[in-house]
C-alpha positions in Angstrom: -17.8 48.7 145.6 -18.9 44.7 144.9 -22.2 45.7 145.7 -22.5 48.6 144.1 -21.3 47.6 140.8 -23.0 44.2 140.1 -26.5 46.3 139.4 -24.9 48.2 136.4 -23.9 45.1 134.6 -27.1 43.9 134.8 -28.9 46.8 133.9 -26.2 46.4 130.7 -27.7 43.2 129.6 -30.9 43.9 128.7 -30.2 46.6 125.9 -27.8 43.7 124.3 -30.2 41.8 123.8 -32.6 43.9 122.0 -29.6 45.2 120.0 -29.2 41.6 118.7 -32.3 41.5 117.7 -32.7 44.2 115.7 -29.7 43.2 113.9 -31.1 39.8 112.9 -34.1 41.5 112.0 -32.3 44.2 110.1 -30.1 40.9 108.3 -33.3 39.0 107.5 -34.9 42.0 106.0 -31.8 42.7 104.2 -31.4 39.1 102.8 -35.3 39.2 101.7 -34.3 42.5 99.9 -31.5 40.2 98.1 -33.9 37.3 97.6 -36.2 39.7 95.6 -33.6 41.9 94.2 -32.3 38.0 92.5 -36.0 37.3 91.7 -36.1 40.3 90.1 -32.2 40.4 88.0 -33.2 37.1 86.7 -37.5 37.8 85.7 -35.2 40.7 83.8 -32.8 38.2 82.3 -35.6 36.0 81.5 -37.0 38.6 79.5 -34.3 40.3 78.1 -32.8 36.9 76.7 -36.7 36.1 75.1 -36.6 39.6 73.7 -33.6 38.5 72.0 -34.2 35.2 70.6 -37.5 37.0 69.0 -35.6 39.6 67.2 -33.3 36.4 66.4 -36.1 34.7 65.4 -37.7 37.5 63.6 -33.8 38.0 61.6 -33.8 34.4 61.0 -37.1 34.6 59.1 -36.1 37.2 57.1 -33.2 35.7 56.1 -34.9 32.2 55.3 -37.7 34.8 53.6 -34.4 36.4 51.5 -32.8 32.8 50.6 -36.3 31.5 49.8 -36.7 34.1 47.3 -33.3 33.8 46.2 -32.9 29.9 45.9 -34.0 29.2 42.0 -31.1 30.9 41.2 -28.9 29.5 43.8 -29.4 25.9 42.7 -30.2 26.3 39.4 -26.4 24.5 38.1 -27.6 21.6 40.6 -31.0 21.3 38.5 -29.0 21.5 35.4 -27.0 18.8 36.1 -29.2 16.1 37.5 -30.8 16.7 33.9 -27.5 16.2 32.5 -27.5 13.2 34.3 -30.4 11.8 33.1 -30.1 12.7 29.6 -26.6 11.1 29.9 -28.7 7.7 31.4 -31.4 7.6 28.6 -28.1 7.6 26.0 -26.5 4.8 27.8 -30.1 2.9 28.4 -32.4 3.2 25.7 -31.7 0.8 23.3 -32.4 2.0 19.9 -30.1 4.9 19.3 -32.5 7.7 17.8 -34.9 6.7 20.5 -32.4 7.7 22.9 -31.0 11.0 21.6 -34.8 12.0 21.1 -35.2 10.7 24.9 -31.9 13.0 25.9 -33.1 16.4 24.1 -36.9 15.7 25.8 -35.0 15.7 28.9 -33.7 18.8 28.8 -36.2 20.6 26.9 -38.7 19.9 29.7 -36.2 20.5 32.5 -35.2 23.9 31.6 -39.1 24.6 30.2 -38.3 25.5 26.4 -40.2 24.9 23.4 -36.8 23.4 20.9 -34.0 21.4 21.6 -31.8 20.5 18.9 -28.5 18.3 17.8 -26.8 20.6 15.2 -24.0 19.4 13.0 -21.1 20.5 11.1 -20.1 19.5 7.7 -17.8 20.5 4.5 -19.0 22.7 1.9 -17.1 22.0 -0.8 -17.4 25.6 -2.3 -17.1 27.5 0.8 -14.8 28.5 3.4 -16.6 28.1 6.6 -18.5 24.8 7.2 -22.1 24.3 6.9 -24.5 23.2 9.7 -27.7 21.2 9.6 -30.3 19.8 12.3 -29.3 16.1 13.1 -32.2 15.5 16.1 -34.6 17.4 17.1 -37.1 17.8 20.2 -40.1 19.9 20.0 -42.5 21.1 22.7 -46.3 20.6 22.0 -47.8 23.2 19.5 -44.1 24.1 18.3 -42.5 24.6 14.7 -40.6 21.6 13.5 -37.4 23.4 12.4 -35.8 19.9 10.9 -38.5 19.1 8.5 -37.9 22.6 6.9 -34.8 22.2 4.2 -34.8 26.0 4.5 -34.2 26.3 7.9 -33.1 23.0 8.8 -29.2 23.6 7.5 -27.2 26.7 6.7 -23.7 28.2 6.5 -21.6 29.4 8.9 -20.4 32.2 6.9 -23.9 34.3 7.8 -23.1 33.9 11.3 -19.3 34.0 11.2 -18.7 36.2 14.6 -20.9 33.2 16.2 -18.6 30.2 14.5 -15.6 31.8 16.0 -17.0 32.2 19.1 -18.0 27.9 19.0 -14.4 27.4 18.1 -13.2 29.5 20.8 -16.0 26.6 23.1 -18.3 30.1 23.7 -21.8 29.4 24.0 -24.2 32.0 22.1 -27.6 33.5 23.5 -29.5 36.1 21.1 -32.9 37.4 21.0 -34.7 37.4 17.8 -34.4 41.0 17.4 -30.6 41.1 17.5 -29.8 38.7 15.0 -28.1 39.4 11.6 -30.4 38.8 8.2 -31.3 36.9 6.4 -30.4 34.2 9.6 -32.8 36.2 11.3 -36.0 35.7 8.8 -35.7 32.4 9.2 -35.5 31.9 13.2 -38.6 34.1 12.7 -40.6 31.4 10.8 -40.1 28.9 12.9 -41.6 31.3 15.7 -38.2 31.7 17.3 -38.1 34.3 19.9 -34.2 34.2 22.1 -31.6 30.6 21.5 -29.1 30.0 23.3 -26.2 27.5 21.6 -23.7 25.9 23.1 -21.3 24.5 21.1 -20.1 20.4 21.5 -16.3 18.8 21.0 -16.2 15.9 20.3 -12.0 14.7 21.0 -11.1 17.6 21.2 -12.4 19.4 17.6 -15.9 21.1 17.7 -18.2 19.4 15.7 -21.1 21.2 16.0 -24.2 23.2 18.2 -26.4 22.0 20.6 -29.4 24.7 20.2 -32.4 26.1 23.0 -34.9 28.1 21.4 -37.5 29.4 23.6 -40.7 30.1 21.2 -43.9 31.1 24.1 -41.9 33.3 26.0 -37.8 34.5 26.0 -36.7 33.5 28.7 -32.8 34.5 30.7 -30.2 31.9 30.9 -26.9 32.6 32.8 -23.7 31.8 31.3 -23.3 29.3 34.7 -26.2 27.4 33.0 -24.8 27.7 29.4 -21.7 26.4 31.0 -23.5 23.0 32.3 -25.1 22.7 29.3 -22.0 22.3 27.5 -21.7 19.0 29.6 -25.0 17.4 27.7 -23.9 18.6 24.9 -20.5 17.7 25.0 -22.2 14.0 26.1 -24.4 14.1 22.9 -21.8 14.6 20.5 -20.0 12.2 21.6 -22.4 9.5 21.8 -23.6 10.2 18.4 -20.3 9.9 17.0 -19.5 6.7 18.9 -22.5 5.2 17.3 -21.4 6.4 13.5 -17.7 5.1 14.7 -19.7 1.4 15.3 -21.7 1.6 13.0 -19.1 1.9 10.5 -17.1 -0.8 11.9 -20.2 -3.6 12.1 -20.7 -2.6 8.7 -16.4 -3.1 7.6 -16.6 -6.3 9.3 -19.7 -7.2 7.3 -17.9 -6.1 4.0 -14.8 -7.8 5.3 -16.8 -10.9 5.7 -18.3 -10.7 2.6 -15.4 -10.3 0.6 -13.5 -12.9 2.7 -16.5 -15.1 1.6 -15.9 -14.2 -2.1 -12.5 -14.5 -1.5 -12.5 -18.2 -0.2 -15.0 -18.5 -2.9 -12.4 -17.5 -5.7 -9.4 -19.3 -3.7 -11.6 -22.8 -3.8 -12.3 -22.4 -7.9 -8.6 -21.5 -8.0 -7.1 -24.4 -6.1 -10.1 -26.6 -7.0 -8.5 -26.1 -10.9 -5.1 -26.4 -9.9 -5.8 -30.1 -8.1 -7.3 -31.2 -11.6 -5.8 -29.0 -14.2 -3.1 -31.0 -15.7 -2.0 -28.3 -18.2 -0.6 -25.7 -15.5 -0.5 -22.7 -17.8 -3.8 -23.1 -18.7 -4.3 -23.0 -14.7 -2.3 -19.7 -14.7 -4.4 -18.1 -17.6 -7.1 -19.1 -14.6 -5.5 -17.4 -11.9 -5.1 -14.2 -13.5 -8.1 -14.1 -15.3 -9.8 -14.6 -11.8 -7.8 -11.5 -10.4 -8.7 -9.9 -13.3 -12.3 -10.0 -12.2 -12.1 -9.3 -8.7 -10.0 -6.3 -9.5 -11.8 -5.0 -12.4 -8.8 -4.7 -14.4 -9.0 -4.1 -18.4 -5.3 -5.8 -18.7 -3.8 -8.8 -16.2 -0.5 -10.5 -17.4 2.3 -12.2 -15.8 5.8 -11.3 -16.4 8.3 -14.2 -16.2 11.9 -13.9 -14.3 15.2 -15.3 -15.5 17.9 -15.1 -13.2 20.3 -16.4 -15.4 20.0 -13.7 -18.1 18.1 -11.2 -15.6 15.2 -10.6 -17.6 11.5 -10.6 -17.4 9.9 -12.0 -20.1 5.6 -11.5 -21.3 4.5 -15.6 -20.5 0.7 -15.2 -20.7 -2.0 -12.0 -20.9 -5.7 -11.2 -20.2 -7.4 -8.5 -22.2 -10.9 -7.2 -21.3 -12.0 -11.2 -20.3 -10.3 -12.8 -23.4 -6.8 -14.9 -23.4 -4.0 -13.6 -25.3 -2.7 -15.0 -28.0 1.0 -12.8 -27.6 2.4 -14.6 -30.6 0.0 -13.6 -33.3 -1.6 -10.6 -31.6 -0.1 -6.8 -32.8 -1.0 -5.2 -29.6 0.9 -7.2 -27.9 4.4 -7.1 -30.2 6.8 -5.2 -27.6 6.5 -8.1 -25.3 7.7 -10.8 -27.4 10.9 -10.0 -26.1 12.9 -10.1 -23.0 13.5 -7.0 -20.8 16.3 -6.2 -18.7 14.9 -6.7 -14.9 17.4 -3.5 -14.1 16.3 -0.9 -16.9 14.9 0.9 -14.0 14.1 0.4 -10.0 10.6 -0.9 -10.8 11.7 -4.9 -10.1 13.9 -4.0 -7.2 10.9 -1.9 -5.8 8.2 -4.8 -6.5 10.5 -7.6 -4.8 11.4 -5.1 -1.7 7.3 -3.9 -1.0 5.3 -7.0 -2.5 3.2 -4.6 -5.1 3.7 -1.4 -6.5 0.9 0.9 -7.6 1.6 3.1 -10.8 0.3 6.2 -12.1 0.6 7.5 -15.8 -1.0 10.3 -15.1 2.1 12.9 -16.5 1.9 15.0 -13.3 3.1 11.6 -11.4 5.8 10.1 -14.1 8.4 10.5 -11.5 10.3 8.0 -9.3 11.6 5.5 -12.3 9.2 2.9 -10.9 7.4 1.8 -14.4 9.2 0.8 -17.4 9.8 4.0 -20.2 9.6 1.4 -23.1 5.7 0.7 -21.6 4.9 4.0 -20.9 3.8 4.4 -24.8 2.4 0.9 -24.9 0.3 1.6 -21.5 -1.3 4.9 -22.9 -2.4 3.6 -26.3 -3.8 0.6 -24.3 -6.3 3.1 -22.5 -4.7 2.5 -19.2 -3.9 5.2 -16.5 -2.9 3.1 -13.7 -1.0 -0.4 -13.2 -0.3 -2.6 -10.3 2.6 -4.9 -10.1 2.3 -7.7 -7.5 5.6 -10.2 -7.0 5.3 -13.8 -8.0 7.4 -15.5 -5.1 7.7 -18.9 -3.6 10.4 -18.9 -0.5 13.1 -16.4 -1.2 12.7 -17.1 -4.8 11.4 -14.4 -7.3 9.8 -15.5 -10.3 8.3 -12.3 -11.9 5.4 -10.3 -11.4 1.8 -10.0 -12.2 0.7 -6.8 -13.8 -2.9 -5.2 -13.5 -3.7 -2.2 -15.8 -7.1 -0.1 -15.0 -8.1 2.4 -16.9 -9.8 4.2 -14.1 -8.6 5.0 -10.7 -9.3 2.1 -8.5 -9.5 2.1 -4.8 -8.1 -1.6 -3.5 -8.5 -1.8 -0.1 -6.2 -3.9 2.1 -8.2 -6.7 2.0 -8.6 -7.0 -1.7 -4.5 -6.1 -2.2 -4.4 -9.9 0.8 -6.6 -11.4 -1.9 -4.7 -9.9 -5.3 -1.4 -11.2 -3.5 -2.9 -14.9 -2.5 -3.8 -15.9 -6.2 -0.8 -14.5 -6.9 0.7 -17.3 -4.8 -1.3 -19.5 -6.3 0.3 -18.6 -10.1 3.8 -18.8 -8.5 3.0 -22.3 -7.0 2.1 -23.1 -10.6 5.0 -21.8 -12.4 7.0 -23.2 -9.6 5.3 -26.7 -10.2 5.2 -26.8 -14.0 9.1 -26.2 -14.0 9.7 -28.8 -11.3 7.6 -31.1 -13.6 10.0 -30.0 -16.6 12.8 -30.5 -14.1 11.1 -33.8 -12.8 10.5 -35.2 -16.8 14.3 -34.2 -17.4 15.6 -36.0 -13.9 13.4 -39.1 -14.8 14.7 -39.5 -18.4 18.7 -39.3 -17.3 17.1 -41.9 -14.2 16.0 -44.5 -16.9 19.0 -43.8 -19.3 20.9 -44.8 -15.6 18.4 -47.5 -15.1 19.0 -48.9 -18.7 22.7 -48.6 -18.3 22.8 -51.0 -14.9 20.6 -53.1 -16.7 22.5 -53.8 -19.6 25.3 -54.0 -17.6 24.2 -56.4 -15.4 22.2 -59.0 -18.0 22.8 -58.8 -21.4 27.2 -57.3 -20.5 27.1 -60.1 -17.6 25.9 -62.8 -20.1 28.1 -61.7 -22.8 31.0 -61.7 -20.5 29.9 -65.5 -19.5 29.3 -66.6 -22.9 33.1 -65.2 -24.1 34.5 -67.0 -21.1 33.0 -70.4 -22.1 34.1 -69.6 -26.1 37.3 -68.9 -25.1 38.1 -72.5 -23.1 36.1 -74.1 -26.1 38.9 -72.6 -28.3 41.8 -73.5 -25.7 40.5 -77.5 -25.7 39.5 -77.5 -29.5 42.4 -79.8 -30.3 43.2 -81.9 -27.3 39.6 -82.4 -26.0 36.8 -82.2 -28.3 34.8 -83.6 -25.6 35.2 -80.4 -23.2 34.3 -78.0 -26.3 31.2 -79.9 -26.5 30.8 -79.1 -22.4 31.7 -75.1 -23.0 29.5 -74.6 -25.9 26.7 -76.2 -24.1 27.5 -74.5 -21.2 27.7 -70.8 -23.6 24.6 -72.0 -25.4 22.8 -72.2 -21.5 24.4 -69.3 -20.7 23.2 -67.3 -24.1 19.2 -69.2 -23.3 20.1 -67.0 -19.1 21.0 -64.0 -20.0 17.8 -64.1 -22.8 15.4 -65.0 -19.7 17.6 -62.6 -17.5 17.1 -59.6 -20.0 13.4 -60.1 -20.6 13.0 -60.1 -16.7 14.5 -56.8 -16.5 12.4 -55.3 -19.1 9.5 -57.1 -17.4 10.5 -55.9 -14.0 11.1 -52.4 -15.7 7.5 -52.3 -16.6 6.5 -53.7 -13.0 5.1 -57.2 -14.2 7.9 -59.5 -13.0 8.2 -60.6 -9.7 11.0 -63.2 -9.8 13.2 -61.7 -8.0 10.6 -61.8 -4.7 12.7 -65.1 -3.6 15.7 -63.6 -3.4 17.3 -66.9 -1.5 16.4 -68.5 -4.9 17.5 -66.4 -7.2 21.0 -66.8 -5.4 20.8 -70.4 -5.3 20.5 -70.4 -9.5 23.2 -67.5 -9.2 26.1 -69.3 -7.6 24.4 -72.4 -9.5 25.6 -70.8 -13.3 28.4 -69.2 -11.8 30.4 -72.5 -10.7 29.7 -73.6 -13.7 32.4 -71.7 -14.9 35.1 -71.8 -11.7 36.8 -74.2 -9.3 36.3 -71.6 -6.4 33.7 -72.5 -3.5 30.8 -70.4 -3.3 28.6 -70.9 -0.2 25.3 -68.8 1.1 24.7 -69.0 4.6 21.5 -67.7 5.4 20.2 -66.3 9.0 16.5 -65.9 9.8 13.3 -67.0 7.9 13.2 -66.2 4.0 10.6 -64.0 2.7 9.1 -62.4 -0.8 10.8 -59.1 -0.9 8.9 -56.4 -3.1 10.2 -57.3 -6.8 12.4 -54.1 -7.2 14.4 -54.4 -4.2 15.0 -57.9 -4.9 16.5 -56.9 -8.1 18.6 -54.6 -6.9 20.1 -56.9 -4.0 20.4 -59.5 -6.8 22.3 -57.4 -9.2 25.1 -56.4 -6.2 25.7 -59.4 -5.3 26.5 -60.9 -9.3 28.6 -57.5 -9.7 29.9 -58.6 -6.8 30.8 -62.3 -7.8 31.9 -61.3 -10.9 34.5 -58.8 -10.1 36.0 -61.7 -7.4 36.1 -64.1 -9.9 37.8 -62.2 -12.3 40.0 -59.8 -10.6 40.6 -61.4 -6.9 42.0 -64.7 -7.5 40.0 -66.2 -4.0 40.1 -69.6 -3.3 36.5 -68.9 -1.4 33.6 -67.0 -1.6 30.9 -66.6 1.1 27.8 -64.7 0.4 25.9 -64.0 4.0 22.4 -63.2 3.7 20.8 -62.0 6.3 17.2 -61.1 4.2 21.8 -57.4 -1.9 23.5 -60.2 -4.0 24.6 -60.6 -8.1 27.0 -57.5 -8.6 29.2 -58.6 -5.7 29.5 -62.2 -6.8 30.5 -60.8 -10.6 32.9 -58.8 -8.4 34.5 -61.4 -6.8 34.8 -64.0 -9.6 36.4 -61.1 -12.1 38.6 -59.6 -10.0 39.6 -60.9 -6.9 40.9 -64.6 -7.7 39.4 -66.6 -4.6 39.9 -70.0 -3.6 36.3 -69.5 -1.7 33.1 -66.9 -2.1 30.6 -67.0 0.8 27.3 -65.6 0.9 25.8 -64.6 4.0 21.9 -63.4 4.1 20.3 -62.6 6.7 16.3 -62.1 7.3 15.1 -60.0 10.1 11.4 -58.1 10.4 11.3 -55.0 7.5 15.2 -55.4 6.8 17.3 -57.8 4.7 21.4 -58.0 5.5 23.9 -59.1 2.9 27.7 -59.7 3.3 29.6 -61.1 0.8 33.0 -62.2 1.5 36.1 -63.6 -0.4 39.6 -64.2 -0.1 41.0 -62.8 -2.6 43.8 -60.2 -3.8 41.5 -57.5 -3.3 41.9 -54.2 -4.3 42.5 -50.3 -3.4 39.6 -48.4 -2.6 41.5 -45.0 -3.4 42.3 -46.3 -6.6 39.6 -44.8 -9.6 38.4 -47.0 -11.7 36.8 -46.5 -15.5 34.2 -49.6 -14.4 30.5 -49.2 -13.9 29.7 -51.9 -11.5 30.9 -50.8 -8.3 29.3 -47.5 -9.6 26.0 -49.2 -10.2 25.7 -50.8 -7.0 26.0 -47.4 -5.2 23.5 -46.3 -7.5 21.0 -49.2 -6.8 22.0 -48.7 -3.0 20.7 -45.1 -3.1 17.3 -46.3 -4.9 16.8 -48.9 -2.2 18.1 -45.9 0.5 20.5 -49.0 1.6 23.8 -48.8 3.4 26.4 -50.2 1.2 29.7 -50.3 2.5 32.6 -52.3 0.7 36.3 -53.4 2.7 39.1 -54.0 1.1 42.9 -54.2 1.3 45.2 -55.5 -1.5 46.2 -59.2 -0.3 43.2 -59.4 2.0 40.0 -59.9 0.5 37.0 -58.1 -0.1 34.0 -57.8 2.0 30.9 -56.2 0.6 28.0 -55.2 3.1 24.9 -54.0 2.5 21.5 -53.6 4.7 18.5 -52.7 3.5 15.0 -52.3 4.5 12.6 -54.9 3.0 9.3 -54.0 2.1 7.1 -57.4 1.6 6.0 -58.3 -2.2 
């Protein structure tokens, strides 16, 4: 069986073999059938995906061919507004101002290609209820009707267009042709070759103010509203930069008025205080003041009205009619003010001090408000005058009347000539105000010399008299028992009569600031305490600190006459047995002082000299006397009074059984 089977397995093989052949074959053939068949898919893809980006391609141009055709329109707003922009840059750039608005409507009349561009304004007619307009710039394309040289067609009212002025008020723009405008607006658009305009209307802060116009004269042309729209930008830009030059123009030329007047006015204020330095008479200065104010002011009638608080009136002082002074006590115009009038007949003072100045009208449709006197009412309106302005007279709180304009027209006084009214009003009030602190001055200076006369007196020709009775009077007492000693008092009276001759004649020299004996204070003591223990036992000593120097003549004087009212009242009332005058560089009134009154054994005099300042003490030690106590005397009165000329501290101590010390320091100007 082993042998017979091994032949059919190999007979097997071979067929196998063969069959695996074929089958690779068969595979290759198939996977060259794939390889083509993918060759093929993707030539097909190839050219399927070309086919499409042509008819992509082919789309896309048609739509670039669509947008092409459509892209004017498209970006027209883009157009308009880079024009805006630099019609907006000429305005801001250009320097001169009609130069640039011209530049501005060039701009956009050659950007949006049409033959007029114009600035069209608004303003009041008087007589009619809409406003008028008229052409404020104007651009024109070559060969093209100037509409602003034409008075016809270069202004008109609104009330021929009226459906088109609500429309601007509404901030509607307007586009017409020629042939559907109204008559007779249309006749003239004609003549100036007009064929469509669009206007769009400007707002300048938020009111309209006025047009800005396209007129298109070759050829209408369409506009969109989205154009009319950007156009109201320019326009909008325009107005406003027309206005802002009016607005600074008119300013520059208030500051140059301002300027001017101020100029005038410093002008007027240097005549007016230039008279008031060398005017002595100070009424005639006020007749000045408001005769000046008269003329800047262009009032007919300026007068000033006097206050008296004490009877609260106001009383006429001085008047300016028409340029000429016043004479108000001869002059019949002028009668009703020669007497006072009660300040409170009516509101008007109250009103003038509360505001400054009150304007007045006499027309009879404004006589209300109780502002103006009734009594002048009358007067006013036979005068010719229809309005009056009061302006208070005040220095500090203190009223002192008013001035009073009158103008027979209406006047319009701005602010700054109402600053410059009120300032010369000043000026009068500092007058009145100094001519009755002169009167008040001349009044205060004669009671100060009556004063001055009285001390005087008192201390020289009462002091000498008072000297003279003592020596009579121990004359009399030794006219019996010792002849000799009379012979010793009347010579010493007779010395005393030849003093107080000498001293009087120095006062009325010193009085009339010739003398200037009393400069050595030290020896004018010296002779002082020299005549006075002529007639006492009691010591009298001057101790004297520092180096001695010329004082200025008055305040010598006044130091000298202290201390003698000062001697005096010790010796005669104080019973010292000393006196002591320390002077340490005021003198004679104390020593009189202590030599009346106080009954010392001993008076010393202490002075004291020190740089600019003089100290005085005199002391005794006498009975002195009660400072509470009043006395009918004048000398310790007079020495406070010559204290308060000199501005020197004066200070007296005393206590009855004590003494009395008199101090006094004083600043010493040099003679």
């Amino acid at each position: 069986m082993n042998s017979s089977d091994s032949p059919t397995t190999a007979s097997q093989s071979v067929p196998l073999t063969r069959l695996e052949q074929q089958v690779q074959q068969l595979q290759e053939e198939i996977a060259q059938l794939r390889q083509e068949n993918e060759q093929l898919r993707q030539q097909k893809e190839r050219e399927f995906s070309i086919e499409i980006v042509n008819q992509q391609q082919k789309i896309t141009q048609q739509q670039t061919q669509a947008l092409e055709k459509a892209n004017p329109e498209l970006w027209q707003p883009d157009r308009l507004l880079e024009i805006t922009a630099i019609a907006a840059s000429a305005l801001l750039t250009i320097e001169n101002f009609d130069e640039a608005v011209k530049a501005a409507l060039q701009t956009i009349g050659k950007g949006l290609e049409t033959d007029r561009v114009g600035v069209i304004e608004n303003f009041t007619l008087p007589s009619k209820e809409l406003p008028g307009w008229r052409v404020l710039y104007e651009w024109n394309s070559p060969y093209t009707i100037a509409q602003i040289s034409d008075l016809n067609t270069s202004q008109g009212c609104y009330e021929e267009i009226r459906d088109w002025h609500d429309l601007f008020c509404q901030g509607q723009p307007v586009s017409c042709q020629i042939e559907q405008m109204p008559e007779p607006f249309r006749g003239k658009q004609a003549a100036i070759g007009v064929k469509a305009f669009y206007l769009v209307p400007i707002f300048v802060e938020g009111k309209w103010w006025g047009v800005l116009g396209l007129d298109d004269c070759r050829e209408a042309k369409h506009r969109t509203l989205a154009e009319l729209a950007v156009l109201k930008i320019a326009a909008n830009c325009i107005g406003s930069a027309i206005q802002r030059d009016r607005t600074q123009k008119a300013m520059l030329q208030a500051e140059q008025a301002r300027s001017a007047g101020l100029a005038k006015a410093n002008e007027v204020l240097r005549r007016t205080a230039s008279k008031l330095v060398g005017q002595e008479d100070l009424d005639r200065f006020l007749e000045s003041v408001i005769f000046e104010v008269a003329q800047e002011t262009e009032a007919v009638n300026n007068s000033v009205f006097l206050y008296n608080s004490q009877t609260n009136t106001l009383l006429m002082h001085s008047a300016i009619q028409e340029g000429q002074v016043i004479n108000l006590e001869t002059d019949p115009r002028f009668e009703l003010w020669r007497t006072p009038v009660p300040a409170d007949i009516n509101e008007g003072w109250k009103q003038t001090q509360t505001r400054g100045y009150v304007w007045h009208s006499l027309e009879s449709s404004a006589m209300t408000g109780g502002e103006i006197w009734d009594i002048s009412v009358p007067w006013h309106r036979m005068m010719g005058h229809r309005f009056v302005l009061s302006v208070l007279l005040q220095v500090g709180d203190e009223p002192l009347g008013f001035m009073e304009l009158c103008f027979c027209e209406q006047m319009h006084l701005f602010a700054e000539r109402i600053e410059l009214v009120q300032t010369l009003a000043h000026q009068a009030a500092l007058a009145i105000q100094l001519t009755r602190l002169a009167e008040e001055a001349k009044q205060a200076a004669i009671l100060e010399d009556r004063n001055c006369m009285a001390r005087e007196i008192h201390d020289t020709l009462a002091q000498s008299f008072a000297g003279i009775l003592m020596q009579l009077q121990a004359a009399t007492l030794n006219l019996i028992d010792d002849p000799e000693q009379v012979i010793v008092h009347l010579k010493r009276a007779s010395n005393l009569t030849r003093e107080g001759l000498a001293e009087a004649r120095r006062s009325v020299s010193l009085l009339l600031q010739e003398d200037t004996a009393y400069s050595d204070l030290l020896s004018s003591l010296h002779q002082l305490v020299e005549q006075m223990g002529c007639n006492t036992d009691v010591p009298i000593s001057i101790n004297v600190e520092g180096t001695p120097y010329p004082l200025n003549p008055e305040v010598g004087m006044h130091l000298f006459r202290m201390v003698q009212e000062s001697l005096n009242n010790a010796l005669r009332h104080a019973d010292p047995s000393t006196i002591q005058i320390n002077l340490s560089y005021m003198v004679q009134e104390s020593l009189n002082n202590a030599l009346r009154h106080a009954d010392p054994s001993t008076i010393q005099i202490n002075l004291s000299y020190a740089t600019q300042k003089v100290s005085l003490c005199i002391q005794d030690n006498g009975r002195g006397f009660d400072l509470e106590q009043p006395t009918n005397g004048f000398g310790l009165k007079g020495m406070q009074q010559r204290a308060d000329l000199l501005n020197a501290q004066l200070q007296i101590n005393s206590q009855i059984g004590t003494g009395t010390e008199v101090h006094i320091t004083a600043l010493a100007p040099l003679s």
